[in-house]
N, C-alpha and C positions, 0 to 999 in steps of 0.2 A: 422416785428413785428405783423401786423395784421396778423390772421389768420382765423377768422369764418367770416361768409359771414353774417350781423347782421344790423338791422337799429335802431337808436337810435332819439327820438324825444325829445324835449323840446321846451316850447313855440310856436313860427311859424317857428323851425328849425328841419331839419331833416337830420341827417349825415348817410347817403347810402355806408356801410363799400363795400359791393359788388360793388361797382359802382364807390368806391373812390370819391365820391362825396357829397356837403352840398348844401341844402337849403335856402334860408328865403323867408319866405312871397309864397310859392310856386315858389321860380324863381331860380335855377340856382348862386351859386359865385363862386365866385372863389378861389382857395388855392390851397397854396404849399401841394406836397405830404409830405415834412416831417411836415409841419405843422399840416396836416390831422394827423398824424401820434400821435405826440404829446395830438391833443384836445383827438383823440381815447381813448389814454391810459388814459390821465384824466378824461372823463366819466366811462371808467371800473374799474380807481378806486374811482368810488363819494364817495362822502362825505369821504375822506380820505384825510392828509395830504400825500401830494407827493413832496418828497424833490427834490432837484435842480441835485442831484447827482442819484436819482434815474432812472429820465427822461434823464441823460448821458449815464448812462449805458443799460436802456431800448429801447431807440429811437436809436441814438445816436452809441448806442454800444462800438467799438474797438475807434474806430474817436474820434479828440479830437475835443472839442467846446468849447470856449469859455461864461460864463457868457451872453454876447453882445448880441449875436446870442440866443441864448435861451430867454432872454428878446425883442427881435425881432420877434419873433416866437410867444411868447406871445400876443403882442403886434396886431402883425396880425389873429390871430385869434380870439381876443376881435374883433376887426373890422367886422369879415367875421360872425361871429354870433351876432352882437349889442350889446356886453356890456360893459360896462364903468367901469376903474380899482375905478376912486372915488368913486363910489356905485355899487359895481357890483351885477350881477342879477345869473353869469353863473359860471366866474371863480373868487375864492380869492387868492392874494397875501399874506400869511404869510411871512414880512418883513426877508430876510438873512435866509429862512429855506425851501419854496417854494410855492405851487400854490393846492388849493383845488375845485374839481371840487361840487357846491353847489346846479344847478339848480335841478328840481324835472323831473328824467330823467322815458320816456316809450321806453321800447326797445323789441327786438324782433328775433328770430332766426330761423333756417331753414323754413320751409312753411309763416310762421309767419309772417318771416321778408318783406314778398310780401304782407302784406295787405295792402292796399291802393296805391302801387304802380304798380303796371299790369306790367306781366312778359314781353311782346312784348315793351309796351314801356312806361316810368312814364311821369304821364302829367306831373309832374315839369320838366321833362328833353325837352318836346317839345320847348318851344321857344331854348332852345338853340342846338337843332338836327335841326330845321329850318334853323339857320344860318347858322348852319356845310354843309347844304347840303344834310344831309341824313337822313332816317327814320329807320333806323335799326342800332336797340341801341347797336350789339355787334362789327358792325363795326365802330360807336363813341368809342367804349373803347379801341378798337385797334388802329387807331387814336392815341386817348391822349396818350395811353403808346407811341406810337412812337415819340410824340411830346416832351416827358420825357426825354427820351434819345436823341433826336437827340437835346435838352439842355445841353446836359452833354459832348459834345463836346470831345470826344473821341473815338480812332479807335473801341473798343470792343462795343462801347456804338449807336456810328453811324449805325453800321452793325445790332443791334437788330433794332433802329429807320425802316431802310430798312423794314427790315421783319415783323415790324406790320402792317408799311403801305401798302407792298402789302398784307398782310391777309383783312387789310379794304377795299381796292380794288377786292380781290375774293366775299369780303362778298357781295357789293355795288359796282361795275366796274363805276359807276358815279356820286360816293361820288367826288366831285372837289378839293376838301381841303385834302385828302386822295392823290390824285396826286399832289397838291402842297406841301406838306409834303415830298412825295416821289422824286421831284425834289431838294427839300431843302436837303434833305439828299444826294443825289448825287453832289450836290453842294458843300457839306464839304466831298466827297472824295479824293479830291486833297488837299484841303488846310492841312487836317489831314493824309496824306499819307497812301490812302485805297488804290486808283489805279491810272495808270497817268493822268494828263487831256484829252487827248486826248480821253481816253478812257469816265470819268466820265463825263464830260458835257456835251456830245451829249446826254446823257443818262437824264442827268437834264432838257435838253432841248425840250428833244422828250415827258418829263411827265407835263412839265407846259406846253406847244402848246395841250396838250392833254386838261389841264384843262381848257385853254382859248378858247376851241374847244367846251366844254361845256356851258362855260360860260365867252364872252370876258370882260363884266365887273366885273369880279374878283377880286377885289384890290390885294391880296394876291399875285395872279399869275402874275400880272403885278411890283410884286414888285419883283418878283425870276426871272421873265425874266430882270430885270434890273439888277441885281446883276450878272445876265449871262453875259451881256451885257459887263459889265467892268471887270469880276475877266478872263474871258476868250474871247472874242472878244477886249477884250479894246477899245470897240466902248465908252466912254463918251458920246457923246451927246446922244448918241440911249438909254444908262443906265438913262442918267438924263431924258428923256423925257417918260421912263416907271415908273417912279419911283416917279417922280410928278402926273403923272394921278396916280397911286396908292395910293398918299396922298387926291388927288381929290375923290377917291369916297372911303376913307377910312381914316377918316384924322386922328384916334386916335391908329393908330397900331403904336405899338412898336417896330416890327420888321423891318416895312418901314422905319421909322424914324431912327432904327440902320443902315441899308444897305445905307443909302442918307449919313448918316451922314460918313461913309467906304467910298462914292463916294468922298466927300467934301474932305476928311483929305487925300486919297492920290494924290490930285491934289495939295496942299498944302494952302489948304483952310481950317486953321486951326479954326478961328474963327465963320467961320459957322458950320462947322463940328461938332468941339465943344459943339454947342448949339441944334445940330439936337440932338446927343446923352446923352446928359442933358434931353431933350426932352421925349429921349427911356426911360429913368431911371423914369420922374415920372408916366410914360404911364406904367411900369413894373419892379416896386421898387426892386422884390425880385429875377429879374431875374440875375443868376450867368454870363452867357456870357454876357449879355448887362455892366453889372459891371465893368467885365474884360475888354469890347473892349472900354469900357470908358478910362480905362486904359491904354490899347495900345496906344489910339487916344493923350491921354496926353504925352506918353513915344516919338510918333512921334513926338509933340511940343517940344521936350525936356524940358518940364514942368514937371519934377521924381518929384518930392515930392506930386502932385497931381496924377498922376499915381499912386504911394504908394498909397495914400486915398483913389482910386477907386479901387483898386485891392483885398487890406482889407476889404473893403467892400464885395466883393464876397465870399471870405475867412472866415467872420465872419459867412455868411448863410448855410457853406459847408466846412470844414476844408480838406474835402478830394477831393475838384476840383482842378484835374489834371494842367488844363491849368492856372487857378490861380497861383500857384508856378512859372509854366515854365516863366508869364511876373516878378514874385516877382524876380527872380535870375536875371534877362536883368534889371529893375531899380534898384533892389541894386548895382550890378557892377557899374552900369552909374554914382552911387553916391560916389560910393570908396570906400560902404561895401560888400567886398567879403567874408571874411567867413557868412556872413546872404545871398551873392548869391549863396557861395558855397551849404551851408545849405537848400537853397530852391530848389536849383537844384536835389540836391540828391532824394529828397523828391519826386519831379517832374517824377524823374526816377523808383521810387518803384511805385507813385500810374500809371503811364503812362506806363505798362508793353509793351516792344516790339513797342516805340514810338521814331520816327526819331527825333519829336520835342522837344522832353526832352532832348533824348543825345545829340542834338546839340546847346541846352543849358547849358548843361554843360561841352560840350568843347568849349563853348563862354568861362565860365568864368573861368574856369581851366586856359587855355590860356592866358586872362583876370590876376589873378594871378601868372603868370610864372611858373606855373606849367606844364611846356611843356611833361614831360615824364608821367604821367598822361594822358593830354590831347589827346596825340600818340596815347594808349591806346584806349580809348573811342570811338575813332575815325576807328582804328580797326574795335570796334564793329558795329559802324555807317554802315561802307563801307559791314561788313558780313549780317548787315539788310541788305544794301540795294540789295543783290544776292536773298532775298526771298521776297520782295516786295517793291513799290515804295518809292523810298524816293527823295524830293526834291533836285535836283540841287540847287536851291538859296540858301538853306540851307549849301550846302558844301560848295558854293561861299564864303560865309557870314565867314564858319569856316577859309577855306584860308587868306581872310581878316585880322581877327584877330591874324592869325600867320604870317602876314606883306608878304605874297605868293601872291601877286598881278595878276602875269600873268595867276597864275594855280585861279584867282577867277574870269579873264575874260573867262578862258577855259569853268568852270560851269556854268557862264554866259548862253555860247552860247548856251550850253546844256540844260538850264531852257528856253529860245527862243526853241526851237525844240519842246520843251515839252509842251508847252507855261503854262507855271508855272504861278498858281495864283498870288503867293507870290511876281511876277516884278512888280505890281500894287503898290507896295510899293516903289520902285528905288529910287525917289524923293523924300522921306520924311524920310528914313531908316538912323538914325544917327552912325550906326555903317559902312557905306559906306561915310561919310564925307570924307575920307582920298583919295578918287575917284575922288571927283567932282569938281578936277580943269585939270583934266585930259580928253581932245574930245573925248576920249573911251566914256567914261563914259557918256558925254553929249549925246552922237549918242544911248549908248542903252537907255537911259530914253525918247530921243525923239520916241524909238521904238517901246514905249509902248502908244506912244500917248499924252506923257508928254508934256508941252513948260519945253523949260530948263531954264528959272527965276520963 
């Protein structure tokens, strides 16, 4: 939706359309892109009423949104600029009709739009290119876009993540955040079925030992090398003891606190876990994956109705996040509403194009509903992915399961061990393997993973 490259000032705020970025008081906040998105359009159209249906179809577009989420959005962006809905200064509420942008706006466009900000690099953007690591502002931008998407947690969307981050890495080779990006990105090619483990986490591993190479007191890197730690060595203790020095010299990250609290929840340490990702949510309200993996962590307590809550929440800020549907169709099943899993599945499968973990989401629930000849079907397609790129073993296990195929989901088993499948990190906590766990198979793989078996 934005399109000119354009700066817009009000009070001690300044929204940098080129740079996707806002101001106050000369420092750097923080906001969502579509909230960015949202204020833009209501400064272009100031002093205009802008109805609730207009910013649907303008922002928003094809996707549907919810009311919720648009009054969220709102909400956060009073915040990111200071102004207060009981007196506002910037945006009005017209009650049941929408939101008018009123402050007294100086903006500016091509040449223009650089004055007072220096083309190499804006002093509002220094303190936070300091933190980042680097001083060259185009390889910050590449950065954040990669940071964008490798939030959006999907195969098309991972793969762009990659390719900013090494364009910020050509730009700056010792931007350190830049290679921890790029390891985090390598890190969710296995779990999202980009390439096999084997292949992706040496690859994760060789870009954060780079950043730690840089700089060992990294929080960042020390919290990717613990997430390596356990999603692919299933070293536990080596995971938890990078992952607390990383809360050590960085104790407000969100992303820390998410990966600790993924440590906590599959060793079956529900109630810490729990609370570490509690944690990530108010560290990073608007993040969709922390949402979601609230979600999950809940779905592994078999606590679904709270799962439900956490998943809608990601749902309400993004109606079109992929992985949000895929956990929505796994606790609706769990709760015995299958046409709303069936429903979300489907959904999972159109926005998650050419993804292993959609359709084997909905041949959970297909199955799930006894709709076996269907589920045949899908399964087909499953097995013809997986002849053109990786797709997880555990995943098929899982499907076997559900069609009471026991022997053929020790066979994938062994196959997700070979491969050593992110996704066994789950063994122990996975309620759709209940039907397993009184069976020594089953205790001997979860201790394989590094598990105790109580």
């Amino acid at each position: 939706m934005i399109e000119t490259a354009q700066v817009y000032r009000f009070a001690d705020v300044v929204v940098d359309c080129a740079r996707f970025a806002v101001f106050k008081a000369g420092q750097p906040v923080k906001i969502t892109p579509r909230a960015f998105e949202v204020l833009v359009y209501l400064i272009r159209q100031h002093g205009r009423l802008v109805s609730k249906q207009e910013l649907f179809e303008q922002v928003w577009q094809e996707a549907y949104v919810s009311d919720n989420a648009l009054t969220r959005m709102i909400k956060e962006i009073r915040r990111v600029i200071g102004d207060d809905a009981t007196a506002p200064r910037y945006i009005e509420t017209v009650p049941r009709r929408g939101y008018r942008f009123i402050g007294a706006v100086q903006e500016a466009t091509g040449e223009g739009a650089l004055n007072g900000l220096p083309r190499s690099l804006s002093a509002l953007e220094q303190p936070r290119l300091e933190n980042c690591t680097t001083h060259n502002t185009a390889a910050y931008r590449a950065y954040l876009k990669g940071r964008y998407f490798w939030n959006r947690r999907a195969e098309k969307e991972i793969k762009l993540a990659v390719e900013h981050f090494e364009q910020a890495l050509e730009l700056d080779p010792n931007f350190t955040l830049a290679w921890v990006g790029l390891a985090d990105a390598y890190a969710l090619y296995s779990t999202y079925c980009v390439t096999p483990p084997r292949e992706a986490y040496p690859r994760a591993e060789a870009a954060v030992l780079k950043a730690l190479e840089l700089d060992e007191h990294l929080a960042e890197a020390r919290a990717t090398l613990g997430l390596i730690k356990y999603e692919y060595y299933w070293d536990w203790a080596g995971a938890k003891r990078e992952l607390e020095r990383a809360l050590e010299l960085k104790p407000h990250d969100a992303t820390t606190h998410h990966w600790y609290a993924g440590l906590l929840v599959a060793q079956g340490r529900f109630a810490e876990g729990l609370h570490a990702i509690r944690r990530a949510q108010e560290l990073d309200p608007l993040s969709l994956i922390i949402h979601a993996k609230a979600g999950w962590f809940y779905y592994y307590a078999r606590q679904y109705e709270l799962a439900l809550q956490e998943v809608t929440k990601s749902l309400e800020i993004d109606r079109n996040f992929g992985i949000g549907y895929v956990l929505l169709a796994l606790i609706h099943e769990r709760l015995g509403w299958l046409e709303a899993a069936l429903a979300a599945a489907r959904t999972a499968v159109e926005l998650l194009v050419e993804s292993s973990l959609s359709l084997w989401a909905l041949v959970q629930v297909l199955n799930a509903a006894h709709r076996r000849t269907e589920a045949r079907e899908w399964l087909e397609k499953l097995a013809g992915l997986a002849e053109r790129q990786y797709v997880s073993s555990y995943e098929r296990a899982l499907i076997y399961i559900s069609q009471g195929e026991h022997e053929m989901a020790y066979a994938w088993f062994e196959k997700a061990f070979e491969q050593r499948d992110p996704w066994l990190i789950w063994l122990k906590v996975e309620p759709r393997l209940d039907p397993l766990r009184a069976d020594p198979r089953f205790e001997r793989l979860v201790a394989r993973v590094g598990h105790s078996i109580t």
